[in-house]
PDBQT receptor file of N, H, CA, C and O in Angstrom, charges set to zero:
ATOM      1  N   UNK A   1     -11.249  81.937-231.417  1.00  0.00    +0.000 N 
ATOM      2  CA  UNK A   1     -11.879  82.685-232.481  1.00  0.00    +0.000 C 
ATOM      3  C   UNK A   1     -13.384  82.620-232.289  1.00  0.00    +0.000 C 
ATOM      4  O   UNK A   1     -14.054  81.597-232.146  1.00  0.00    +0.000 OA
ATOM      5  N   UNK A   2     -13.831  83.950-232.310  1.00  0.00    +0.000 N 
ATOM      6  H   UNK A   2     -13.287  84.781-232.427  1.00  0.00    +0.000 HD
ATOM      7  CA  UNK A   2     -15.182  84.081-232.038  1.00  0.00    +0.000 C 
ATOM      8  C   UNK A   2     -16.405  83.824-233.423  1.00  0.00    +0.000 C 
ATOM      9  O   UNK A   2     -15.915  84.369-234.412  1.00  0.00    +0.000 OA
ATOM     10  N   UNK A   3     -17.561  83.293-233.722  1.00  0.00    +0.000 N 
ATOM     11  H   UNK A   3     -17.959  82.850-232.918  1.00  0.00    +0.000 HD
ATOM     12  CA  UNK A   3     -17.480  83.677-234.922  1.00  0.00    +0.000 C 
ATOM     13  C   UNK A   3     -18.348  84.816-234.974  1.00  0.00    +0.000 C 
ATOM     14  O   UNK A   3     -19.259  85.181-234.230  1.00  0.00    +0.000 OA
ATOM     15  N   UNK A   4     -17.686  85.461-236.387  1.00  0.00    +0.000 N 
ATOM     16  H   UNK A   4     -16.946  85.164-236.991  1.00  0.00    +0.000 HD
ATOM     17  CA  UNK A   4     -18.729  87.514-236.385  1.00  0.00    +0.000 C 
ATOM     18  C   UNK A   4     -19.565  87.573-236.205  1.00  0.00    +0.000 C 
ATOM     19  O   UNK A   4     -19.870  88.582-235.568  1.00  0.00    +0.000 OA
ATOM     20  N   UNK A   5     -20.925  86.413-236.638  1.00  0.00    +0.000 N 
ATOM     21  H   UNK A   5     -20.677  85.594-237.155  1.00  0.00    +0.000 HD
ATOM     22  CA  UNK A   5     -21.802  86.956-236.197  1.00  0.00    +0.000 C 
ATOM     23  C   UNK A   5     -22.801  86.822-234.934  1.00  0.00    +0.000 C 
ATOM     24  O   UNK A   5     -23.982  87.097-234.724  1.00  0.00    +0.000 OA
ATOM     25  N   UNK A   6     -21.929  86.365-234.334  1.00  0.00    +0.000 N 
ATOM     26  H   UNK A   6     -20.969  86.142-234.504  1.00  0.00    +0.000 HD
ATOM     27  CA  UNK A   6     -22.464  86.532-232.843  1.00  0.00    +0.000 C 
ATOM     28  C   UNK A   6     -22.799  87.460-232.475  1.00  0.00    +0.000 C 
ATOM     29  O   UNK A   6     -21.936  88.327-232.608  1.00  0.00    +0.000 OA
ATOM     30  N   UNK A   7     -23.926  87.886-231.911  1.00  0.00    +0.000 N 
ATOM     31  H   UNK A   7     -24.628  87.182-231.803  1.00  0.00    +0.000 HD
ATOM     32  CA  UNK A   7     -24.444  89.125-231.437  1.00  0.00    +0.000 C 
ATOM     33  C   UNK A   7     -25.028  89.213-229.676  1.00  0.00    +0.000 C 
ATOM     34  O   UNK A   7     -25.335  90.257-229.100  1.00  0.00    +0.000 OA
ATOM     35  N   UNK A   8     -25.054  88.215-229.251  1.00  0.00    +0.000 N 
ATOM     36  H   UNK A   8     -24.805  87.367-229.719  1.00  0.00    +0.000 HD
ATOM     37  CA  UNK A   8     -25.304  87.796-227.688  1.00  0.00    +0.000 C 
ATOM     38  C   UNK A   8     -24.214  88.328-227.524  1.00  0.00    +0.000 C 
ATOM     39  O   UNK A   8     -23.304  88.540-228.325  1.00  0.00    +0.000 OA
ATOM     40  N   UNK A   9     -24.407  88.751-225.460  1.00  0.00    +0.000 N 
ATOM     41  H   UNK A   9     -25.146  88.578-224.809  1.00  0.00    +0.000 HD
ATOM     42  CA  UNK A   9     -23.120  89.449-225.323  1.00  0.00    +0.000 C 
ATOM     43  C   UNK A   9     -22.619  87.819-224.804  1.00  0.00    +0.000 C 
ATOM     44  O   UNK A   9     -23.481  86.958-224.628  1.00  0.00    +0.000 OA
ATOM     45  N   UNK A  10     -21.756  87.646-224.678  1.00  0.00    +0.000 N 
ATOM     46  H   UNK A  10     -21.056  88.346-224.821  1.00  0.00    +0.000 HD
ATOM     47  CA  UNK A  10     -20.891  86.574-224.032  1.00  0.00    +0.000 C 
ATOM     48  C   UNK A  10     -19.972  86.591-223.140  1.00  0.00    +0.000 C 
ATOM     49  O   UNK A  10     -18.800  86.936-223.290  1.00  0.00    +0.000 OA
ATOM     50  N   UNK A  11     -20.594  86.144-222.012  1.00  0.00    +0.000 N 
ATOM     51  H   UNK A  11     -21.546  85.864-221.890  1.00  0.00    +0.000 HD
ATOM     52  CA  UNK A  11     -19.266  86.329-220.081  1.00  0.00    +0.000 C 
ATOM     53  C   UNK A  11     -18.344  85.004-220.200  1.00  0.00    +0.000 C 
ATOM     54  O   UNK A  11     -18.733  83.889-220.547  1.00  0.00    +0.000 OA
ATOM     55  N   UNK A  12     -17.651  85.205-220.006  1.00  0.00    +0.000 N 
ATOM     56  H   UNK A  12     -17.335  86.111-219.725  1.00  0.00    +0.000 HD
ATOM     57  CA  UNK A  12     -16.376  84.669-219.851  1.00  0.00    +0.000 C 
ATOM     58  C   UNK A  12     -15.820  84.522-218.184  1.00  0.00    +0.000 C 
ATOM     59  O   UNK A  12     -15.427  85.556-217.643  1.00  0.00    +0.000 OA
ATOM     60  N   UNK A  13     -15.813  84.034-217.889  1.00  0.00    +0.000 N 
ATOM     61  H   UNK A  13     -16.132  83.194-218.328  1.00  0.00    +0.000 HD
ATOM     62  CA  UNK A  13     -15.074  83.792-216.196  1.00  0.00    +0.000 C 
ATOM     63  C   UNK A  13     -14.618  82.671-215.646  1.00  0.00    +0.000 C 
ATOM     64  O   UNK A  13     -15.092  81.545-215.492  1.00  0.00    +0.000 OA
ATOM     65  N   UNK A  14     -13.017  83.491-215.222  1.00  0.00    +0.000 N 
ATOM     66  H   UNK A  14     -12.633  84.406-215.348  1.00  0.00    +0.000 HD
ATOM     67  CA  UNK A  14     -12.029  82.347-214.991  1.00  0.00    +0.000 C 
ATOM     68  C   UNK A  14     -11.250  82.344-213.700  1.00  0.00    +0.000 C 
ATOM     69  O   UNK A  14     -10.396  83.184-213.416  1.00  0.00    +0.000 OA
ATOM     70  N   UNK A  15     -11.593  81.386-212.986  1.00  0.00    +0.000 N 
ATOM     71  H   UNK A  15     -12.286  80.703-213.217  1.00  0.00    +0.000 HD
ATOM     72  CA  UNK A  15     -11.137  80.912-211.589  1.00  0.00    +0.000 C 
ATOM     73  C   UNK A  15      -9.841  80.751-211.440  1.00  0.00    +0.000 C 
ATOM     74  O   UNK A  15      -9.362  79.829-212.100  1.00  0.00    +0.000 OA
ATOM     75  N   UNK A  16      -8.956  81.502-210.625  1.00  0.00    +0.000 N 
ATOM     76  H   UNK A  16      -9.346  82.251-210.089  1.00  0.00    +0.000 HD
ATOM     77  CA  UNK A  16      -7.404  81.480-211.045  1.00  0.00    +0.000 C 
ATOM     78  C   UNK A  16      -6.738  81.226-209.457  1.00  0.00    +0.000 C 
ATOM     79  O   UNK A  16      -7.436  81.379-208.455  1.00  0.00    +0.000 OA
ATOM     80  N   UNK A  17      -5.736  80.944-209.409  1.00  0.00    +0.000 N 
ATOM     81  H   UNK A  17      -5.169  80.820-210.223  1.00  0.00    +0.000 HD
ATOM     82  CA  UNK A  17      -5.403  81.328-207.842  1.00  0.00    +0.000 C 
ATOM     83  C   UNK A  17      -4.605  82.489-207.600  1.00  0.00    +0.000 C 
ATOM     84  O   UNK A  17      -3.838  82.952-208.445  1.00  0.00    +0.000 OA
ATOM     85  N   UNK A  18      -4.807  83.060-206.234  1.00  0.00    +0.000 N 
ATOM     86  H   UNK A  18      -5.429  82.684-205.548  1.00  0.00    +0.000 HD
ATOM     87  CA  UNK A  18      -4.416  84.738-206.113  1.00  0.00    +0.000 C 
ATOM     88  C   UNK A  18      -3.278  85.116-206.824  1.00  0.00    +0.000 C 
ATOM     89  O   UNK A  18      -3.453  86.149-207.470  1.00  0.00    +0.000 OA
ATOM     90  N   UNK A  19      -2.072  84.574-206.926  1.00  0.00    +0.000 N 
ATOM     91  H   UNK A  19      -1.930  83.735-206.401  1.00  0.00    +0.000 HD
ATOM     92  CA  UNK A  19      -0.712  84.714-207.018  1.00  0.00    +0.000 C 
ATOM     93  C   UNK A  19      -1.217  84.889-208.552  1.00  0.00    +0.000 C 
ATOM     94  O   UNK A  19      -0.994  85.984-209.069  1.00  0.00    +0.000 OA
ATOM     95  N   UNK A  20      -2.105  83.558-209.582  1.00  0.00    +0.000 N 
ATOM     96  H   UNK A  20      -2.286  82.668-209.162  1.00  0.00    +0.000 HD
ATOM     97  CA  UNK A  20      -1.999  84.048-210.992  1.00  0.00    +0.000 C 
ATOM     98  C   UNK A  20      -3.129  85.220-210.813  1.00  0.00    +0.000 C 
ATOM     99  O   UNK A  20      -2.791  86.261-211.377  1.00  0.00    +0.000 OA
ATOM    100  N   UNK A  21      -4.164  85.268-210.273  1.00  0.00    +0.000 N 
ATOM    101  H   UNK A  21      -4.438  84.423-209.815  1.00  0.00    +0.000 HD
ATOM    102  CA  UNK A  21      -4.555  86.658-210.335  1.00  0.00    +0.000 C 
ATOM    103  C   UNK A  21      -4.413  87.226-210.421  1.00  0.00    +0.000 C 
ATOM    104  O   UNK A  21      -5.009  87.833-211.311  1.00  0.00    +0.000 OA
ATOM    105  N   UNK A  22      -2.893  88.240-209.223  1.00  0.00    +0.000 N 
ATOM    106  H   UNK A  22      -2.409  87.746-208.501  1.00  0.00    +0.000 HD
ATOM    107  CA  UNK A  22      -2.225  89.860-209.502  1.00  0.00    +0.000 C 
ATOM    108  C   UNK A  22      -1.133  89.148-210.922  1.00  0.00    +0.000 C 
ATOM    109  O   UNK A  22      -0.770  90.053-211.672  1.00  0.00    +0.000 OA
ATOM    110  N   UNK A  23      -0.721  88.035-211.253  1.00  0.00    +0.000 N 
ATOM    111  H   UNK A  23      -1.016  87.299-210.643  1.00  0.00    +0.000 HD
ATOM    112  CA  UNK A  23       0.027  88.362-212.454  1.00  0.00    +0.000 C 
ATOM    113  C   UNK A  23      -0.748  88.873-213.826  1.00  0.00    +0.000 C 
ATOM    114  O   UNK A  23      -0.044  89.497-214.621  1.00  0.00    +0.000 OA
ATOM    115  N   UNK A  24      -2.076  88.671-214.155  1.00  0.00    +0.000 N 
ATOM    116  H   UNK A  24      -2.648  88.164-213.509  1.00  0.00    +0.000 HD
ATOM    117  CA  UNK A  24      -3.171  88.047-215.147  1.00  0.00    +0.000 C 
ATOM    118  C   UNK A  24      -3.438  89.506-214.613  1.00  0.00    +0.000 C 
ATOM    119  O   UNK A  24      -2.210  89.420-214.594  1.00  0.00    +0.000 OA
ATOM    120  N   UNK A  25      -3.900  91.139-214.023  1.00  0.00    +0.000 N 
ATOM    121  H   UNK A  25      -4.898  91.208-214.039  1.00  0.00    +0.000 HD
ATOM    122  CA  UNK A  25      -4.404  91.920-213.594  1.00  0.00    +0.000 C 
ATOM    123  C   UNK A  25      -2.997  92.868-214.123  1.00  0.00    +0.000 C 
ATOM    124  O   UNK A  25      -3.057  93.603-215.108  1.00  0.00    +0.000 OA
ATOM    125  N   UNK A  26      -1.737  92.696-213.272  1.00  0.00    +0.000 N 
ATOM    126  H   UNK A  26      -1.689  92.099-212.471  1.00  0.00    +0.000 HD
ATOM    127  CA  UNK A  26      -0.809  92.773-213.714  1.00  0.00    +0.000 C 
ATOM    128  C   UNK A  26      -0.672  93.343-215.040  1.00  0.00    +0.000 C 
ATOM    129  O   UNK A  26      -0.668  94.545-215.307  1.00  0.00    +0.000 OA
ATOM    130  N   UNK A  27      -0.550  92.286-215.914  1.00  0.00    +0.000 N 
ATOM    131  H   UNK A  27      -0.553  91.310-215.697  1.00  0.00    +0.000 HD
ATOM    132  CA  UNK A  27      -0.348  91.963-217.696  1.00  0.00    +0.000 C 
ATOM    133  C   UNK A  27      -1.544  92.484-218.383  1.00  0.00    +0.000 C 
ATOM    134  O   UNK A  27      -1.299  93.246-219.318  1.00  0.00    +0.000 OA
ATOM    135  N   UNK A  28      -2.509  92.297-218.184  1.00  0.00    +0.000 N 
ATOM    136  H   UNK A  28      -2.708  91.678-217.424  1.00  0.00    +0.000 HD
ATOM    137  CA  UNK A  28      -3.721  92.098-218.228  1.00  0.00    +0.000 C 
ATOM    138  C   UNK A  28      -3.939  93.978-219.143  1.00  0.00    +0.000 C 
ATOM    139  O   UNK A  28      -4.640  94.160-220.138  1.00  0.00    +0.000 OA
ATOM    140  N   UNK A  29      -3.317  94.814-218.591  1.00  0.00    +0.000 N 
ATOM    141  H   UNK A  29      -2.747  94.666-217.782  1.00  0.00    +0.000 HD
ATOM    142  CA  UNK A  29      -3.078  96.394-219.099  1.00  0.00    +0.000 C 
ATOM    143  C   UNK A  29      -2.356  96.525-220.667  1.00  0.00    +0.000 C 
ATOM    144  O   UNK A  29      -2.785  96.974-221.730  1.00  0.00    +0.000 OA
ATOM    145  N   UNK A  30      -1.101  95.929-220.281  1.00  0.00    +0.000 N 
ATOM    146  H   UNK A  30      -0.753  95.563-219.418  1.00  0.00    +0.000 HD
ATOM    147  CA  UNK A  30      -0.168  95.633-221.112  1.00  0.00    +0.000 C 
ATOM    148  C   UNK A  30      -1.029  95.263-222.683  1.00  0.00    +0.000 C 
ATOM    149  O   UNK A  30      -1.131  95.781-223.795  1.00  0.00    +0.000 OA
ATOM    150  N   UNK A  31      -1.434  94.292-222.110  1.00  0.00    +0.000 N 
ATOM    151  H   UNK A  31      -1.351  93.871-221.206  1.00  0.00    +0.000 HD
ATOM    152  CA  UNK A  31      -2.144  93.303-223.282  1.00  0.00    +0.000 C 
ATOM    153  C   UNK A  31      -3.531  94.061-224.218  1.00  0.00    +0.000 C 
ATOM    154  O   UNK A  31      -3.907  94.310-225.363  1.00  0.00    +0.000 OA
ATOM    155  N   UNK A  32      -3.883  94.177-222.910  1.00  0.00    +0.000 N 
ATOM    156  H   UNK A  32      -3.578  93.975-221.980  1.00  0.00    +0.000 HD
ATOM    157  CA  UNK A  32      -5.292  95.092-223.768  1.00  0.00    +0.000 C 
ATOM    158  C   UNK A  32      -4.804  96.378-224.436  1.00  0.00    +0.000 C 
ATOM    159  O   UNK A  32      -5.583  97.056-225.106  1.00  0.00    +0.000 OA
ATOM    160  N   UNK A  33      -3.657  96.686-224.282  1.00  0.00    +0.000 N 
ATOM    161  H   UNK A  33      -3.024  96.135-223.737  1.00  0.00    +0.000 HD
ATOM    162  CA  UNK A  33      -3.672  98.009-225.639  1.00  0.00    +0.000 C 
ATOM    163  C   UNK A  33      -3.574  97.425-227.142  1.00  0.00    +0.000 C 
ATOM    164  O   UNK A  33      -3.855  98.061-228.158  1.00  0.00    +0.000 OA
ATOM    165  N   UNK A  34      -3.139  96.145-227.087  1.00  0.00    +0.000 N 
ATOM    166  H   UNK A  34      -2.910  95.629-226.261  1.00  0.00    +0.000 HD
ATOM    167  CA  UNK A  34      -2.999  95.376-228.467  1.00  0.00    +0.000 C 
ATOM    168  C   UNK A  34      -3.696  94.043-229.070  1.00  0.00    +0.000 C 
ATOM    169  O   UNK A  34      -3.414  93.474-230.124  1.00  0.00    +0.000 OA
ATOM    170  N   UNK A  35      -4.914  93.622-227.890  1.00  0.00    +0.000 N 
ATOM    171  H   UNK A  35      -5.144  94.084-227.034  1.00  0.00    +0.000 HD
ATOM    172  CA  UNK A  35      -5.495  92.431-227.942  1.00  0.00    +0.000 C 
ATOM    173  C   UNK A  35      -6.961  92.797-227.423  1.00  0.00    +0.000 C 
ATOM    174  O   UNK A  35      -7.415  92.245-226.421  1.00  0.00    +0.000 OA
ATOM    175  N   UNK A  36      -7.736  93.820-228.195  1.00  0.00    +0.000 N 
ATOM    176  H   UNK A  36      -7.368  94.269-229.009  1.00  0.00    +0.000 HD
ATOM    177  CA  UNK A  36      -8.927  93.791-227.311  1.00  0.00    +0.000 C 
ATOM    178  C   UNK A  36      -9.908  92.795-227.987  1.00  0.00    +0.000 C 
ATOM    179  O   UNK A  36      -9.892  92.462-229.172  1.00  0.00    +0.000 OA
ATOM    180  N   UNK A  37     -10.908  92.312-226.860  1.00  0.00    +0.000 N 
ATOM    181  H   UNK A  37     -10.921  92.583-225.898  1.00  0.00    +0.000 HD
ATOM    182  CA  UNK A  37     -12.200  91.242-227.352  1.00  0.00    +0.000 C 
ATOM    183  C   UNK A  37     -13.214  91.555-227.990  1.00  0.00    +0.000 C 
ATOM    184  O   UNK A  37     -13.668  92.192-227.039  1.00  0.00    +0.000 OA
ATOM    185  N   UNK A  38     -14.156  91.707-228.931  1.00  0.00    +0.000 N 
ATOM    186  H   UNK A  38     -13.787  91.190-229.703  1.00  0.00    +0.000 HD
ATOM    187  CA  UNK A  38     -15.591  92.094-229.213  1.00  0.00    +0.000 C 
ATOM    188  C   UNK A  38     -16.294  92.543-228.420  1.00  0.00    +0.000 C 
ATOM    189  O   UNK A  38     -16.676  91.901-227.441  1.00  0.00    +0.000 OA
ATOM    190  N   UNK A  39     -16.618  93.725-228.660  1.00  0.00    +0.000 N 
ATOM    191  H   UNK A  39     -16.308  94.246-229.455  1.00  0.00    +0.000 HD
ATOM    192  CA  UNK A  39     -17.210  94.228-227.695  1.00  0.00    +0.000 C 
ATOM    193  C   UNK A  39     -18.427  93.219-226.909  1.00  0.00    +0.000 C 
ATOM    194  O   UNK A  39     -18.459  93.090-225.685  1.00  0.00    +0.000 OA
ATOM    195  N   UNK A  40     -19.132  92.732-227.587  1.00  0.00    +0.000 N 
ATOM    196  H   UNK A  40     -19.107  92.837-228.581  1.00  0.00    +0.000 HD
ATOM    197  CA  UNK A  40     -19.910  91.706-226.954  1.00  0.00    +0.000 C 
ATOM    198  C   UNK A  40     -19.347  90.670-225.933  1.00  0.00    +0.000 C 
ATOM    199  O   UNK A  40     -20.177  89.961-225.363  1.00  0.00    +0.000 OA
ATOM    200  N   UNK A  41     -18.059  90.511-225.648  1.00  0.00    +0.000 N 
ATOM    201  H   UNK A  41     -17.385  91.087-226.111  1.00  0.00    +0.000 HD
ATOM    202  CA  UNK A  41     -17.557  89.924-224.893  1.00  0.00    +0.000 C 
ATOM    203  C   UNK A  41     -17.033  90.341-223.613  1.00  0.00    +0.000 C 
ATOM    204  O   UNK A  41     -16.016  91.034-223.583  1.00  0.00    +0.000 OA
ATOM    205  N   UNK A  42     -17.619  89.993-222.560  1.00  0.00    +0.000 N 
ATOM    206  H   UNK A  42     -18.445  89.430-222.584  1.00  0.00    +0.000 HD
ATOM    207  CA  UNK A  42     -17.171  90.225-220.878  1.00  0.00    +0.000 C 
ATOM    208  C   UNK A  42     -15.936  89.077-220.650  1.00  0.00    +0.000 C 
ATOM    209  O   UNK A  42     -16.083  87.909-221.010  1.00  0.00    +0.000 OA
ATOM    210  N   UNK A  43     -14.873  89.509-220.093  1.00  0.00    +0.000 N 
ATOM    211  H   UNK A  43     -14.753  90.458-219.801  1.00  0.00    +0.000 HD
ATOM    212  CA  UNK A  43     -14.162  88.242-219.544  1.00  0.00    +0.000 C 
ATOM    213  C   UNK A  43     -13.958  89.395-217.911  1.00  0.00    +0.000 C 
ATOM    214  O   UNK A  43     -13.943  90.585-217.596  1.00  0.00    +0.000 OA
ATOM    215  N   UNK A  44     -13.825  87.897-217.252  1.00  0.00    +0.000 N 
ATOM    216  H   UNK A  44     -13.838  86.930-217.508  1.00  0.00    +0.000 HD
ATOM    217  CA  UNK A  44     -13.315  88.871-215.616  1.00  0.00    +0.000 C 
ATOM    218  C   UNK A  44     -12.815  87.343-214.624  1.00  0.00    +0.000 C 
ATOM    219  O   UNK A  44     -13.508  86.403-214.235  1.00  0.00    +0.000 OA
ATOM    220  N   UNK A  45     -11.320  87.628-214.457  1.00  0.00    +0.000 N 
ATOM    221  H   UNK A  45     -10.757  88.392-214.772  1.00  0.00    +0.000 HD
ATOM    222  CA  UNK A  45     -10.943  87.185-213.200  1.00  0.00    +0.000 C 
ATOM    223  C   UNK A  45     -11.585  86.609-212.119  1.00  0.00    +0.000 C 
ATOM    224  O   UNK A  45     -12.711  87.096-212.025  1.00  0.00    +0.000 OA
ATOM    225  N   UNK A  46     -11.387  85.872-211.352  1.00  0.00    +0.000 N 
ATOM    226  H   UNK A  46     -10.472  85.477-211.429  1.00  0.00    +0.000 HD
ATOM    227  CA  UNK A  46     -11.665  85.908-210.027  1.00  0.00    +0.000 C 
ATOM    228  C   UNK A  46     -11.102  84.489-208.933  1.00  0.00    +0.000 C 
ATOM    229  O   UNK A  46     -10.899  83.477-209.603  1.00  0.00    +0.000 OA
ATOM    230  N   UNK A  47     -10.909  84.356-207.806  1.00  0.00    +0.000 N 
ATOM    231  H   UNK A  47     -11.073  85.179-207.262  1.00  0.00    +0.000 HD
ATOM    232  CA  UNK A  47      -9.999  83.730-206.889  1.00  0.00    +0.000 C 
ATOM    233  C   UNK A  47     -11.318  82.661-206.598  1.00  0.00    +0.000 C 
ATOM    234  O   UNK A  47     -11.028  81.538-206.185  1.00  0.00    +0.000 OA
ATOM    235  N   UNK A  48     -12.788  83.014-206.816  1.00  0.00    +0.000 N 
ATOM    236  H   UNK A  48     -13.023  83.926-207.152  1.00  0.00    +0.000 HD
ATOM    237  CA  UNK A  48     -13.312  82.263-205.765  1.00  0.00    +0.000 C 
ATOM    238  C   UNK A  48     -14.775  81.743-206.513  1.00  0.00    +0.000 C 
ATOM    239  O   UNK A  48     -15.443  82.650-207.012  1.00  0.00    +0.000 OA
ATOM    240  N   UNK A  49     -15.245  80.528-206.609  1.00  0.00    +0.000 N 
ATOM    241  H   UNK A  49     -14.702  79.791-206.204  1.00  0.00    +0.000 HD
ATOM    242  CA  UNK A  49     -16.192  80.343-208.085  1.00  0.00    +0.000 C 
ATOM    243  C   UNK A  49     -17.352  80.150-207.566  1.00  0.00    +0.000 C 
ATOM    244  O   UNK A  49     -18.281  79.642-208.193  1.00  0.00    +0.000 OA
ATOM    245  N   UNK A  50     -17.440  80.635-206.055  1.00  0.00    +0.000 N 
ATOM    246  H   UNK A  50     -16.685  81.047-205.546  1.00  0.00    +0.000 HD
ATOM    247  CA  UNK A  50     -18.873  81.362-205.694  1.00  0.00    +0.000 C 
ATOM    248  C   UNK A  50     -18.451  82.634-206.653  1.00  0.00    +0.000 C 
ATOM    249  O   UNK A  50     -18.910  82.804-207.783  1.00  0.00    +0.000 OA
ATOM    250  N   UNK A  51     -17.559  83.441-206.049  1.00  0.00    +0.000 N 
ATOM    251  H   UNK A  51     -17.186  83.303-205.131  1.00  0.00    +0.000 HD
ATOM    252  CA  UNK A  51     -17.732  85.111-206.976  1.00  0.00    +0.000 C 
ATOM    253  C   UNK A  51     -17.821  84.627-208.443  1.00  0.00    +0.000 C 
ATOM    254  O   UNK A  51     -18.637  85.286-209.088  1.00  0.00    +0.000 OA
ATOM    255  N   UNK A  52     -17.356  83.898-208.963  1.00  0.00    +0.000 N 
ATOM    256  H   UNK A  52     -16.694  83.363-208.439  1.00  0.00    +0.000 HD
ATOM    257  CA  UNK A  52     -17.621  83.746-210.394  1.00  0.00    +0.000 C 
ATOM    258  C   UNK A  52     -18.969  83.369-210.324  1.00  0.00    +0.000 C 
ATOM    259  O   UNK A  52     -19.580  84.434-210.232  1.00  0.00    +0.000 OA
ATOM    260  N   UNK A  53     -19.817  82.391-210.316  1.00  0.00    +0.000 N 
ATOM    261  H   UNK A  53     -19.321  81.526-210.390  1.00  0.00    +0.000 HD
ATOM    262  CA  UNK A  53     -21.324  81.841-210.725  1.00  0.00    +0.000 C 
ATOM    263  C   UNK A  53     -21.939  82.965-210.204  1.00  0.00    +0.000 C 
ATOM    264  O   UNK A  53     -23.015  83.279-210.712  1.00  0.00    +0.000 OA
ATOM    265  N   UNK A  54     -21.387  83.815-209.075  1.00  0.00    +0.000 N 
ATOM    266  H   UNK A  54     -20.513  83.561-208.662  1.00  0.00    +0.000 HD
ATOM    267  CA  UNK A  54     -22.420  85.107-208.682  1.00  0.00    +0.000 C 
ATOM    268  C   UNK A  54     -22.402  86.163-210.176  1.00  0.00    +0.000 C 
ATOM    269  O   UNK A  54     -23.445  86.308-210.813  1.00  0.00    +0.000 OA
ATOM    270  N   UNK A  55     -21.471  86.652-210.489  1.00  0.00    +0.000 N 
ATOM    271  H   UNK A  55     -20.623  86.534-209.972  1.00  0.00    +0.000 HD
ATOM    272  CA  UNK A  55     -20.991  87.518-211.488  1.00  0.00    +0.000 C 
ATOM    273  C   UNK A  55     -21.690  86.715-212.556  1.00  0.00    +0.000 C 
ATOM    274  O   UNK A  55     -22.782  87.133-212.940  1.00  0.00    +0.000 OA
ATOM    275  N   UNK A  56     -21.222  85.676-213.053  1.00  0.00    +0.000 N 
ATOM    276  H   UNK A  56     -20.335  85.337-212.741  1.00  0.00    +0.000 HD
ATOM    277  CA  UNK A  56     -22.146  84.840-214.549  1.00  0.00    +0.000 C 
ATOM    278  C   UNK A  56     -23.544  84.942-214.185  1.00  0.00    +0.000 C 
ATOM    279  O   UNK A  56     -24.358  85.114-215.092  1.00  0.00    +0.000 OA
ATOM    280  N   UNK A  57     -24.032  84.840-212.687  1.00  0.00    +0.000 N 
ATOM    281  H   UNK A  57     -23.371  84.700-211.950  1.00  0.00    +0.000 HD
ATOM    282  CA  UNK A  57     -25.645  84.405-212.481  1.00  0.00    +0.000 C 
ATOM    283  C   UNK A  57     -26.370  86.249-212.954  1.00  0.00    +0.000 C 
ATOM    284  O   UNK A  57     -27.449  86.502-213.489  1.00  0.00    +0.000 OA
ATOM    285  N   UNK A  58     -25.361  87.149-212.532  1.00  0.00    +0.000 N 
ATOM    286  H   UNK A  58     -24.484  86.944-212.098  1.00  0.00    +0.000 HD
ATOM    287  CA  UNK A  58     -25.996  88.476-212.456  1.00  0.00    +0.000 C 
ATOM    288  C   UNK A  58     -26.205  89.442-214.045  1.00  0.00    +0.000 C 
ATOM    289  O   UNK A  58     -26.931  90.336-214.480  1.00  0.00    +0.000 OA
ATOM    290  N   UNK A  59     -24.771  88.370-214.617  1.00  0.00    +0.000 N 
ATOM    291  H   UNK A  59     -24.181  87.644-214.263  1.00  0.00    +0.000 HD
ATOM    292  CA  UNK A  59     -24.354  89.001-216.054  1.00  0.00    +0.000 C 
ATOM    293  C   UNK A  59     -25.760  89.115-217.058  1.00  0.00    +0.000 C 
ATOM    294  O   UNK A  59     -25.669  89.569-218.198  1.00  0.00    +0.000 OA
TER     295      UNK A  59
């Protein structure tokens, strides 16, 4: 639970291994027609936590 009045955008990034990756990418469709985040909120995947700290460093 976020609280409302947060107004910063907020990144989210989570280091997974490939196999939960395509499941989490997968689902990931499914889910977002009935679970979307605040708009202020980025979340994003990724296999490798150089690509993540690159993506958080750029966000």
């Amino acid at each position: 639970m976020l609280p409302a009045y947060e107004t910063r955008p907020l990144f989210i990034a989570a280091v997974v291994s490939e196999g939960q990756y395509q499941y989490q990418i997968g689902n990931s469709l499914a889910a977002s027609a009935t679970t979307l985040p605040p708009a202020h909120v980025e979340f994003n995947y990724f296999t490798s936590r150089r690509e993540a700290a690159d993506w958080l460093g750029n966000s």
